[in-house]
Each structure stands twice: as structure tokens, then as C-alpha cells.
VORO-292973 format. One line per field, with one value per residue (C-alpha): x, y, z; residue in one letter; residue number from 1. Coordinates in steps of 0.001 Angstrom, whole numbers, plus 500000, padded with zeros to 6 digits. Layout:
<atoms>
xx = [X ...]
yy = [Y ...]
zz = [Z ...]
res = [A ...]
n = [NUM ...]
</atoms>
This chain:
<atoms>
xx = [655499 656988 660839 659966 660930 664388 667687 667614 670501 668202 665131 664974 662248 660369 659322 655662 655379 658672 657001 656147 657809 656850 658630 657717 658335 656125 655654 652503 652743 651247 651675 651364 651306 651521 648401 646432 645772 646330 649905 650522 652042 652742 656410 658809 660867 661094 659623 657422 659309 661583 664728 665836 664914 661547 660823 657683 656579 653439 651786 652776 652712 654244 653981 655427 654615 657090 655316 658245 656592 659775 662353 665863 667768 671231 672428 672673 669474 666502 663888 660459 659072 655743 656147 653357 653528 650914 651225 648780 648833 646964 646640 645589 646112 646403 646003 643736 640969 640446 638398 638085 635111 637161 638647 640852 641980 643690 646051 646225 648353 650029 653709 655088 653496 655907 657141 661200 662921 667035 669119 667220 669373 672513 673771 673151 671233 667502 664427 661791 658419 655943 655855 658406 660661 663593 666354 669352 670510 668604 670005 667400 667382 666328 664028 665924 666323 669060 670694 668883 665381 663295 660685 657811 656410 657779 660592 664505 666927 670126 673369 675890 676082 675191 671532 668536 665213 662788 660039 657269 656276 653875 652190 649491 646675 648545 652067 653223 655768 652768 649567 648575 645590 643654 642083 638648 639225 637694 641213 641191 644032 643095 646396 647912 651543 653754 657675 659938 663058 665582 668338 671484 673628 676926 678288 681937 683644 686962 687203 688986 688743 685796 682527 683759 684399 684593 681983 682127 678221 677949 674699 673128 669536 668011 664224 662245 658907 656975 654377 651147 648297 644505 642061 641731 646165 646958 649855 649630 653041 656256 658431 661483 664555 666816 669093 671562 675023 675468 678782 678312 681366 681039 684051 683521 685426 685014 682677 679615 681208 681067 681271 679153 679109 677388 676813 674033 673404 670198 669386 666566 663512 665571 666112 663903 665672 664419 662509 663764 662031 662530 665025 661800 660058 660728 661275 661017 659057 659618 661380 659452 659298 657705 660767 662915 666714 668978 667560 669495 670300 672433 672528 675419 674972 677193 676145 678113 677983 681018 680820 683397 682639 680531 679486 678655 677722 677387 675046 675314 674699 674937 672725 672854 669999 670021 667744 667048 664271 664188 662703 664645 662008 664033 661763 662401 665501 666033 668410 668264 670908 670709 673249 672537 673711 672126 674258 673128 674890 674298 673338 672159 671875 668088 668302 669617 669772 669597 670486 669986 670866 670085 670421 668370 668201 665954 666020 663323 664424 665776 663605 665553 666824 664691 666802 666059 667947 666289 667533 665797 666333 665137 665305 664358 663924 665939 664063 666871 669383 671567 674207 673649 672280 670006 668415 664339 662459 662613 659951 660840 659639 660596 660931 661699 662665 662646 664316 663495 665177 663034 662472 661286 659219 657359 657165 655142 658446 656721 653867 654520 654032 651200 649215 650354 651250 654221 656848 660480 660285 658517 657994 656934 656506 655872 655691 656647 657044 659615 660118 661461 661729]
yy = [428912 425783 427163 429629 427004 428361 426696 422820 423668 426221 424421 422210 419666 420421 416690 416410 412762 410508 409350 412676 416093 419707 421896 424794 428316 430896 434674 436983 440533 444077 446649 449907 451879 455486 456150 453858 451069 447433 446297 443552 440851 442866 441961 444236 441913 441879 438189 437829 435606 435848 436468 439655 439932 438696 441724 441975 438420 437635 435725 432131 429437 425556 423645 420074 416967 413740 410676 408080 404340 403275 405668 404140 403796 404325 406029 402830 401131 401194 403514 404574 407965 409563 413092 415433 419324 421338 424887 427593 431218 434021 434893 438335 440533 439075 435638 436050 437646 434367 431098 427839 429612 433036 430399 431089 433643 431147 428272 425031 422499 419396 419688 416402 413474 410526 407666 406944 403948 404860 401781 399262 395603 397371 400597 403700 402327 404476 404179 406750 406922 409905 413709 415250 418393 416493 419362 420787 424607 427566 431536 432298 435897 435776 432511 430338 426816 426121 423617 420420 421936 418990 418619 416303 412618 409543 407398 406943 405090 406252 404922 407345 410412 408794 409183 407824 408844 408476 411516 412133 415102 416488 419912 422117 422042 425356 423282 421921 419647 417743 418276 417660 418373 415992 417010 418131 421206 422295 423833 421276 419473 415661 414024 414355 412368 412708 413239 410248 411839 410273 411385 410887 412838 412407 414203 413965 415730 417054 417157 420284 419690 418383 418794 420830 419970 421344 419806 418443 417284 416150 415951 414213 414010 412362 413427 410921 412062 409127 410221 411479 409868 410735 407424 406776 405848 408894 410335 414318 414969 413004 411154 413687 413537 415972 415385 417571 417645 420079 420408 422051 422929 424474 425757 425602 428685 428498 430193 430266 431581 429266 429974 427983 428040 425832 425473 423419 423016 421300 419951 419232 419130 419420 423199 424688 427227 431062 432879 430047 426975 423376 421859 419629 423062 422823 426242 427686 426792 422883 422804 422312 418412 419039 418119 420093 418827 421539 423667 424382 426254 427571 428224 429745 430178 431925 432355 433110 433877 436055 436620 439568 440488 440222 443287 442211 439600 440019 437419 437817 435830 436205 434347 433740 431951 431600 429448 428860 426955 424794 426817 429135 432304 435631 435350 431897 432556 434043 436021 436808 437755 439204 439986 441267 441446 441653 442782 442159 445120 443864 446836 444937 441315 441854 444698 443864 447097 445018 446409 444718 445838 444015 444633 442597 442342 440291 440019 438435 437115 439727 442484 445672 444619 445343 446300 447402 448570 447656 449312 447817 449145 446989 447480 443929 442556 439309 437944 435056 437644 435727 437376 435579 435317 432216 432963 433567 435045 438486 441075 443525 446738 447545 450336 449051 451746 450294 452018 450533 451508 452696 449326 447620 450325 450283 446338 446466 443564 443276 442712 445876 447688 446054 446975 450851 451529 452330 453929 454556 454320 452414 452707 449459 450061 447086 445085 441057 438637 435418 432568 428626 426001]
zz = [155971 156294 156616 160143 162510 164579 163692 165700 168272 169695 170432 173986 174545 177853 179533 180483 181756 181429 177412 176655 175392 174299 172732 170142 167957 167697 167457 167793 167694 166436 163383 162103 159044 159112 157282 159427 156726 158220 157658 159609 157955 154702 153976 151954 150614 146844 146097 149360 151391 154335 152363 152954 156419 158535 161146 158875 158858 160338 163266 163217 166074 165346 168356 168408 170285 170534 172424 173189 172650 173659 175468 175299 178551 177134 173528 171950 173240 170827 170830 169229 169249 167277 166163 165696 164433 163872 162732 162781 160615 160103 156411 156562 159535 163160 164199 166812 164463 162914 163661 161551 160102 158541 156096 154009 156553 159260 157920 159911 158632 159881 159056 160458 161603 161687 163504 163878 165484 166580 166804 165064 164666 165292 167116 164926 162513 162109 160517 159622 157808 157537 157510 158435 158550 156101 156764 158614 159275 158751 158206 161009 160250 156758 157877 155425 155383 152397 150941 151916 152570 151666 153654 152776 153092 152509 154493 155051 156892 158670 159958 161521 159300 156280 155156 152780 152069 149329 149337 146895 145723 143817 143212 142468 139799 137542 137931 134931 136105 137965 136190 132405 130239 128339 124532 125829 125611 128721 130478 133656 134614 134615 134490 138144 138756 141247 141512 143365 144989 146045 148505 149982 152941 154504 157045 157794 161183 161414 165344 167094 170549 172907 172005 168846 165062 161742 158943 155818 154337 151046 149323 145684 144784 142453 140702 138508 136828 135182 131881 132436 131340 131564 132686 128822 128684 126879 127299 127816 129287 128624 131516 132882 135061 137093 139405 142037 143916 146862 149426 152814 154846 158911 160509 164475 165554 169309 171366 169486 166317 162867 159502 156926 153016 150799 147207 145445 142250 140671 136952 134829 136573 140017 139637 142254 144017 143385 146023 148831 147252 146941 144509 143567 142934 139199 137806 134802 131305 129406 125858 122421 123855 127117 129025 131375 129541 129962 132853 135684 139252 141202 145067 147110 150849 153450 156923 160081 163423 165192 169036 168932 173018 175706 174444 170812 168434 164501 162835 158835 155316 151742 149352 145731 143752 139845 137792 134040 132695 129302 127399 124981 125822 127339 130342 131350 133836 137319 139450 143433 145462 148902 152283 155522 159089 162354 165127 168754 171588 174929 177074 179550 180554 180001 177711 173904 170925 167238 164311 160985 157555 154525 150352 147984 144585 142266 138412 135796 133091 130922 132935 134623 138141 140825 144710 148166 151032 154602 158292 161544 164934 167370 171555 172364 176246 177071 180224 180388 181119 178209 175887 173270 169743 170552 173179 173471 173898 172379 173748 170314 169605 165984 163069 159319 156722 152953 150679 146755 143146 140472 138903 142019 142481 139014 138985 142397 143572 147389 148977 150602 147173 145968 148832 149583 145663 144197 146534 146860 150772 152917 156572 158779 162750 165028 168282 168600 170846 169924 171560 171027 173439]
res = [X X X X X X X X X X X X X X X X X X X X X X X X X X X X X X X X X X X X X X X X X X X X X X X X X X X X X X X X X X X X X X X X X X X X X X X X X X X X X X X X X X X X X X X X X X X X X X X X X X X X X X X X X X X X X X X X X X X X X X X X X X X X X X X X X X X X X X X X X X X X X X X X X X X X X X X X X X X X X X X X X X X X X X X X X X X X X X X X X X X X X X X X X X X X X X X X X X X X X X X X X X X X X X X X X X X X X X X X X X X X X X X X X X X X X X X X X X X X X X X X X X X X X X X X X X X X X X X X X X X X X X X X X X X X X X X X X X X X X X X X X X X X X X X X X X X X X X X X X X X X X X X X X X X X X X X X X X X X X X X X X X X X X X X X X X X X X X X X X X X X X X X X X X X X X X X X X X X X X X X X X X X X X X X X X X X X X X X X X X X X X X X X X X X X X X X X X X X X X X X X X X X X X X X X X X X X X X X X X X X X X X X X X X X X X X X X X X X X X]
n = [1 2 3 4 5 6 7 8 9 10 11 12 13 14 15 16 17 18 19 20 21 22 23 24 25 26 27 28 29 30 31 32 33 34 35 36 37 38 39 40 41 42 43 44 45 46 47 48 49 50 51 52 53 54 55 56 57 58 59 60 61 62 63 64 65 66 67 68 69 70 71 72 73 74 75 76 77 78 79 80 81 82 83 84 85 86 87 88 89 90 91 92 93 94 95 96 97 98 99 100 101 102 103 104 105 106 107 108 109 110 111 112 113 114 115 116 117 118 119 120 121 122 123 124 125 126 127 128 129 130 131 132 133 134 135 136 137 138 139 140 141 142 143 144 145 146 147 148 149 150 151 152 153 154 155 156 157 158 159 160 161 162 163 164 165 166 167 168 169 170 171 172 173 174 175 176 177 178 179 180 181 182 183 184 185 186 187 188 189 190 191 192 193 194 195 196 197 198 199 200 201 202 203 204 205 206 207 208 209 210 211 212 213 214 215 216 217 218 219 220 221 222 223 224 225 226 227 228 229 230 231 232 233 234 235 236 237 238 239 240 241 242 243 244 245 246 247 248 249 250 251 252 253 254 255 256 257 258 259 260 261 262 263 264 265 266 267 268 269 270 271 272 273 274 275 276 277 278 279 280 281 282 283 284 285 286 287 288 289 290 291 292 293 294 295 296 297 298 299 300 301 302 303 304 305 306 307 308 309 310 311 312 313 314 315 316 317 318 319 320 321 322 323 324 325 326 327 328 329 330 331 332 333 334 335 336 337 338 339 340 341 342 343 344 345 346 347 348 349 350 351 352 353 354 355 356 357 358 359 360 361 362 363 364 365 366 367 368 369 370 371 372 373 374 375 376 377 378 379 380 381 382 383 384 385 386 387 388 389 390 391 392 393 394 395 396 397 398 399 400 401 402 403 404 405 406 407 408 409 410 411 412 413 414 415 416 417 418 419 420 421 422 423 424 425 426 427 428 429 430 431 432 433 434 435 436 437]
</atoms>
């Protein structure tokens, strides 16, 4: 859930006092299944997530708080500012069913809570330690943040466009990457480390005009695992590297209309990337040493936004996503791919038709490849009276019609599936309200 926040230049912090600001995303809305059964929530997307489209996704609200301790007077004055996100989802059916006592049906989590100081010792130099959402652009409409999705704790330092940080990660009890066993024999992971990852960004512009320029951001990780070791020294997993290069270029077209590609590719224990996740998401299965030498990923990104009228705007992506673990098993490799397009017709100022197509694929190892075809209509009130693709909010009433391949179909490939049962079409009707401030 941590990748639903909307795309940065769309957000606007509301002042409460002069050292305080709100802003926040959320969405709440209704579903129905034809047969009755609850399926609100219940994506159709062939590996669960957003990817693929997200008229399905469920109830979700992440508001955000930033207290200035000092607010600078002028852009190169200093300043200090506390952030503070909460987020709060409904696992199961609607968020408004739930208390702190349906656990594990509502989710509350704190997804940033940091502190940054801007133009520390000299102008343009910042400093940052915490929680924090580490990460740039988003293809809103599949909910994806790509390329430098790295959210998580630890601290960095800026200066202009070019960028630090030093996060640590680490991982669930069934992740191998993170957890070893010790020679008990009694199956529990004892032997917990955690990942060091080390990053660096720099954004170059190409200026156009005022106010507008093309984008060049270059990108290189860096992922060190030490040895795990149980209390007694021994070692139960061996020490492992990865490591990953990624280029990002925007071309500001005028108007509101960009095109973006980017391609990122991850190695060794840095090759988290099916499904939407994390490069430090290690994928895949460890060779006959334990170690993750030779595994790899791929990601290619295109997303663009064309404002062909006043009458019309197009809003489309493509995404590729390969991995391949260490291992030489048949299963141990990956394959997603997925494009769509949402187009926005401006009946009215207040009055918007969308229309989104989408075509996903997804492949297991040497499995049969699983697809689905996706058509949304969606009438959608526009209070704000704007034409445009950014604004919110979005009073939406919706109708989803899946359309899956045999193979997705027998595999049970969405959540969709494995509730209602196997099923070359699926039908998804439902209400929503958007909004970002």
C-alpha cells in the first residue's frame, strides 16, 4: 500500500497556522458483484497489485502533517520541518466496518516520520533523517511508483539535484535474503540481518523556456548483506552483494503533455522488481552457495501524458518487469508486462466520461503465460470545473469487465479468481470518491 500516494506535482499543502500544513490522498467508496458476494477491494489484476489498472483497489486514506520548527523567509534561508504520515486501510471489505479491535482487518501504519533541514551551511545543501517516502514519479493510473521507489528509514543529504541516502532494509521472517535458520531443527528463523543500501541521484535539466525543461536523472544503488549468525557466532547464511544503474529521461512537451521512459536494471541481491516491488526486494531462489551471484532484473517504464484538446486528454504507460534468480531451477525467473490508457473527454467543465483500457500479461518461470484484457467506463463529477488530468476530486461511478486467457484462468492469477473461481470474465461494478490536496 505504500505506492497509492498521487504523483507530487498534484498534491498542495493547505496552511493551518503559519508552522503548520495539511495536505492528503485518499479514496472511500462502494462495490458490487453480480451474485451479491462482497467484492470490494477484490482486484483483477493478475499478481494483486495496482499494475494493470486500480478502479478495483480498495479504501485507503494517507493523511500527512508537516510542522515547520523553522520556516525560512526566503528560498535560500534555512529551514526545519517534521513530517508525519499516517495511513489507514481496510483489509477486507470497507474501511468503515473496522475498529482497532477487527485486527487484522484495518491496517494503520506510519509511513514517514522524519525531520529535514534545507540550506544547511550553504545554499542548497539538505539534510534528512527518518521515515520517509524516498521516491519521485508515479504512473498514477496503474498506482506505480518506478524506478527509484525506495522508500524506507534511514538518512541522506542533498545539494542541488544531486542526492545521498543510506536506507536499511530488512524483511520478513519466510525471506531468505534476511532471515537464517540455526541447526535445531525446530524450523524458526533465529538469525535476523539487515540489508545497507546505498544510493545516489542526479538530476540534470535541459531548459526549454520558463518554467519548463526536459530531464535527464541518473541513478546507481548499491546493496550490502553482511553473514548471518545465530547468538552462538555461527554462520547460517553467507555475506552477499548486488548493486543497480537506472537512466530516467522527461521530455516537457508544453501544456501539460511529457513523455517519460526509464530503464533500471538491478544485480545480485538488488533484483527486486516483479509485481511493482523494491529493487531491495530480492527475488528469486540463492545458488548451491547461498548467494544471489548472477541474478538479475530488468525494468522498462514509459508513461505519458498528451493534452490533444480542450476536449481530450490521453494518459497511457507501458511496463516491462523481468527477473531471474540464482538458482539454476526452471521456476526461478519472472516475466510481467502490461500497457494501458486512460482517456479523459470533457463533456462538461464538471462532467468528465473516462475510458481506460489495459492488457497484462504475467509469466512464471517456465509456466504457460497467463493475460487479461480490462475496459472501464467511468462518468466521473469534477466539482473544480477543471479540464484536466490532475485534478480532484473524482465523484466516479464505475463498471470493470475482465476478460482472462485460459491459463490465467486455471492458475487462479487474481485475487479476483481466487475468490469467485475460475472464470474467463469478470464483472466489477462500483462507486468512489478521490481526492488529493
Amino acid at each position: 500500500m505504500c505506492l497509492t500516494a498521487t504523483p507530487q506535482h498534484a498534491r498542495a499543502e493547505v496552511p493551518i497556522s503559519d508552522r503548520l500544513s495539511f495536505e492528503m490522498y485518499g479514496r472511500m467508496g462502494t462495490a458490487y458483484a453480480l451474485d451479491g458476494r462482497v467484492i470490494q477491494g477484490t482486484r483483477l489484476n493478475l499478481r494483486g497489485g495496482p499494475i494493470g489498472g486500480r478502479f478495483e483497489e480498495g479504501d485507503y486514506l494517507e493523511p500527512t502533517l508537516k510542522f515547520y520548527i523553522l520556516k525560512p523567509g526566503t528560498e535560500e534561508s534555512t529551514g526545519v520541518r517534521l513530517v508525519l504520515t499516517p495511513a489507514m486501510f481496510a483489509r477486507t471489505s470497507f474501511l468503515g466496518f473496522f475498529t482497532s479491535n477487527t485486527f487484522p482487518n484495518l491496517g494503520i501504519e506510519i509511513f514517514q516520520a522524519y525531520a529535514e533541514a534545507t540550506n544547511v551551511l550553504i545554499p542548497g545543501l539538505s539534510f534528512w533523517g527518518g521515515q520517509r517516502f524516498y521516491r519521485g514519479e508515479d504512473v498514477h493510473i496503474a498506482d506505480y511508483y518506478y524506478f527509484n521507489q525506495l522508500n524506507g528509514q534511514g538518512g541522506g543529504v542533498r545539494y542541488k539535484e544531486l542526492d545521498f541516502a543510506l536506507l536499511l532494509q530488512t524483511g520478513p521472517r519466510n525471506s531468505p535474503p534476511f532471515y537464517g535458520y540455526d541447526e535445531t531443527g525446530d524450523e524458526t528463523p533465529d538469525a535476523q540481518r539487515q540489508r545497507l543500501v546505498f544510493v545516489s541521484q542526479y538530476v540534470h535539466r535541459f531548459p526549454v523556456e520558463e518554467k519548463r525543461a526536459h530531464r535527464l536523472h541518473l541513478l546507481a544503488e548499491a546493496h550490502v548483506l553482511p553473514s548471518a549468525k545465530t547468538r552462538d557466532g555461527a554462520e547460517v547464511l553467507p555475506a552477499d552483494l548486488g548493486w543497480v544503474l537506472g537512466v530516467k529521461g522527461t521530455l516537457e512537451l508544453g501544456k501539460g503533455t511529457f513523455n517519460t521512459l526509464a530503464v533500471r536494471y538491478g544485480w545480485g541481491i538488488a533484483n527486486g522488481t516483479i509485481g511493482g516491488s523494491s529493487t531491495w526486494a530480492t527475488f528469486g531462489l540463492p545458488d548451491e552457495d547461498g548467494r544471489f551471484r548472477g541474478a538479475y532484473a530488468l525494468e522498462v517504464v514509459d508513461h505519458f501524458v498528451y493534452n490533444v484538446s480542450p476536449l481530450l486528454s490521453i494518459n497511457g504507460y507501458g511496463i516491462l518487469q523481468l527477473a531471474h534468480g540464482a538458482s539454476d531451477a526452471a521456476t526461478d525467473k519472472g516475466f510481467d508486462y502490461a500497457v494501458g490508457a486512460r482517456t479523459f473527454l470533457y463533456l462538461l467543465d464538471q462532467f468528465h466520461l473516462i475510458n481506460e483500457v489495459t492488457y497484462q500479461t504475467r509469466r512464471d518461470g517456465d509456466g504457460p503465460t497467463g493475460s487479461v484484457v480490462k475496459l472501464s467506463i467511468v462518468p466521473t463529477l469534477v466539482p473544480s470545473g477543471e479540464r484536466s488530468v490532475w485534478t480532484r476530486p473524482h465523484f466516479r461511478l464505475f463498471y470493470t469487465l475482465g476478460i482472462y486467457n485460459r491459463a490465467a484462468r486455471d492458475a487462479l492469477m487474481s485475487p479476483y479468481l481466487q475468490a469467485f473461481g475460475p472464470d474467463r470474465i469478470a464483472h466489477y461494478v462500483g462507486a468512489r470518491v478521490e481526492w488529493w490536496f
